[in-house]
Structure formats: structure tokens, C-alpha cells
C-alpha angles and dihedrals in degrees: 000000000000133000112206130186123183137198123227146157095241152058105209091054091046088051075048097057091035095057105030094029102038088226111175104221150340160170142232104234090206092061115089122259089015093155093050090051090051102047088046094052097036103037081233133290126286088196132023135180125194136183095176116065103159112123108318088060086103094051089052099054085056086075097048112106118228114291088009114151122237120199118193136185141154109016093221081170093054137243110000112212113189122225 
């Protein structure tokens, strides 16, 4: 009972997820303001797990929701340094 949103780089690859993986919802990471367009369709995330870091991470923590739980691993993106 799920929802799950993802993050990618594509959209075709977003349409993909949506339709053979019945995701709820996503972004594309390389669009301005990604991270806007997500909090305002999902409310925000009550659990979130990423295996990019890199320079976007801090964009990522402003959708999670109070007392939400983050789990990361890997940094394919590189280093994250919060702000």
C-alpha cells in the first residue's frame, strides 16, 4: 500500500516506471525547481532512500515531511555536503 515516487534523469524513464511499475509519481532531477514540483504533488515524503548524494542531497531533505526517516547509501553523485 505504498506510494512511491522516483527521481530520474529522464522522462522517458520516468513515462517507463509510471506505466510497468505503477510508480505514483516522479520528477526529472535535471528540470529546474525538481524538488518544488515534487513536494507540491506528493505533500512531502515520510520515508526516503537515496543512493545519489552528490549536490542536489539538500534539495532532497526539503521534501521530507517532520520526523520522516532518510536512508543513504552509496553517493553515486559524489560527496554530499549539507547545508
Amino acid at each position: 500500500g505504498a506510494k512511491v515516487w522516483v527521481t530520474s534523469g529522464s522522462d522517458e524513464k520516468l513515462a517507463t516506471m509510471k506505466t510497468k511499475y505503477s510508480i505514483t509519481g516522479g520528477a526529472n532531477y535535471k528540470k529546474e525547481d525538481w524538488q518544488k514540483d515534487l513536494l507540491k504533488e506528493s505533500g512531502g515524503f515520510d520515508v526516503i532512500i537515496d543512493s545519489a548524494g552528490g549536490s542536489d542531497f539538500n534539495l532532497l531533505l526539503k521534501t521530507l515531511k517532520q520526523s520522516a526517516t532518510l536512508v543513504f547509501y552509496g553517493a553515486t553523485l559524489g560527496s554530499v555536503k549539507l547545508d
